[in-house]
C-alpha positions as CSV (number, residue, x, y, z in Angstrom):
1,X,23.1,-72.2,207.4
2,X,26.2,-70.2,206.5
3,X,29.1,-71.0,209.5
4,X,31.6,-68.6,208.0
5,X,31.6,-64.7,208.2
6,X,28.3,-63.8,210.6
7,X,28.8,-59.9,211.4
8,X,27.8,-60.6,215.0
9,X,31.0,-62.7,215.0
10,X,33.2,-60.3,212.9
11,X,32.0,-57.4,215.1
12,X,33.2,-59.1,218.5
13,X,36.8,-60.0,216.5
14,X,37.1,-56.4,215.5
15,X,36.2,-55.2,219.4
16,X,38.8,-58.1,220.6
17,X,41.6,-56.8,218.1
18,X,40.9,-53.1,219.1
19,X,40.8,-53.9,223.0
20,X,44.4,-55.9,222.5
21,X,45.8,-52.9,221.2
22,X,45.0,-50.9,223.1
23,X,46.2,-52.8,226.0
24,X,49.6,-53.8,224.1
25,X,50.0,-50.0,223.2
26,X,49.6,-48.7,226.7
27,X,51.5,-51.3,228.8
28,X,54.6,-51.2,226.3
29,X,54.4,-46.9,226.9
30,X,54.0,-47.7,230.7
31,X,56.6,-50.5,230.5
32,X,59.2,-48.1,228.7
33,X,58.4,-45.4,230.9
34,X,59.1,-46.6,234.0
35,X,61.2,-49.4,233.4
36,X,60.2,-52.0,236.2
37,X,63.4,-54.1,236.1
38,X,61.6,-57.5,235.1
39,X,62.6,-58.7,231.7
40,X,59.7,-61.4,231.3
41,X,58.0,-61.9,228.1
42,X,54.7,-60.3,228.2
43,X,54.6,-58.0,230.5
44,X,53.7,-55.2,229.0
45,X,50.7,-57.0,227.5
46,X,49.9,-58.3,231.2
47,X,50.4,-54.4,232.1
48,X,48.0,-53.3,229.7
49,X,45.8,-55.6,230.0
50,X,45.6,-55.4,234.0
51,X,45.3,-51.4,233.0
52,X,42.6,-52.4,231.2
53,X,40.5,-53.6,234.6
54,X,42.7,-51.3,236.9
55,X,42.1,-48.1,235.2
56,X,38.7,-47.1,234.7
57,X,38.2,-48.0,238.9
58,X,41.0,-45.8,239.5
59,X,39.4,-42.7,237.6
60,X,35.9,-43.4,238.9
61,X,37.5,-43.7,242.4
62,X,39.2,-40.0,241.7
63,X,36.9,-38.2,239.4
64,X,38.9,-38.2,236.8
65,X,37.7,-37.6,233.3
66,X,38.2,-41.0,231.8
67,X,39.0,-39.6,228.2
68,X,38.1,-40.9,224.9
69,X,36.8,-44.7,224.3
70,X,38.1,-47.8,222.2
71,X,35.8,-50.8,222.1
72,X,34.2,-49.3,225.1
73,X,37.5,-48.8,227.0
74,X,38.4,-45.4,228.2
75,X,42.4,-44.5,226.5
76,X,43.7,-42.4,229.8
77,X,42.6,-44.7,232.1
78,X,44.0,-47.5,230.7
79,X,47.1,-45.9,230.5
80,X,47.2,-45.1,234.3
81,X,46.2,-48.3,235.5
82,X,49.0,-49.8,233.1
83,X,51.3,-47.0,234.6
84,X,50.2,-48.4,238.6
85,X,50.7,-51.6,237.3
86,X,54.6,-50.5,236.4
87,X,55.0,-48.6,238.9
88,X,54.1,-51.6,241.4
89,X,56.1,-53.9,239.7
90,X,59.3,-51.4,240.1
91,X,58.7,-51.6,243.7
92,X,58.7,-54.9,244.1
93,X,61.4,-55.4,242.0
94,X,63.5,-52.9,244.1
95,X,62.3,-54.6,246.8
96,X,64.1,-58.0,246.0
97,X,67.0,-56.1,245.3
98,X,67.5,-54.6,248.6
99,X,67.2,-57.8,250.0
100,X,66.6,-58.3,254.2
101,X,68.2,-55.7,256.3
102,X,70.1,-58.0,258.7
């Protein structure tokens, strides 16, 4: 019984290293982008990742044409899910700016 390299094992590592990317490549474009005002650690990962989820609902929703795949997840709509993600966070960051209106 060999505990080291299975390729069932190797093949999910490879899937989770392509999905992170791909996340981390499309909220850091989104983050730069837009620029939501909220300099936190980690959230253009968060971004992505949420794009991730957010995105391929959002072109099903629409009709888009979800684009070509990485690991199963569709490039386009990852990238405008991580983009709504941005853009939402802008918002509510201009939001706490304004401040009350009394």
């Amino acid at each position: 019984m060999m505990l080291g390299f299975s390729p069932d094992m190797m093949q999910q590592a490879w899937s989770l290293a392509q999905v992170t990317t791909v996340a981390a490549a499309a909220g850091w474009t989104a983050d730069r982008l837009l620029d939501p005002g909220i300099h936190t650690r980690g959230i253009p990962l968060l971004a992505g990742l949420l794009g991730l989820v957010l995105g391929p609902q959002l072109a099903q929703t629409t009709g888009w044409p979800s684009g070509p795949e990485v690991a199963g997840y569709p490039l386009a709509a990852a990238f405008a899910g991580a983009l709504a993600v941005c853009a939402f966070l802008k918002l509510a960051h201009l939001a706490t700016a304004a401040g009350s209106r009394r």
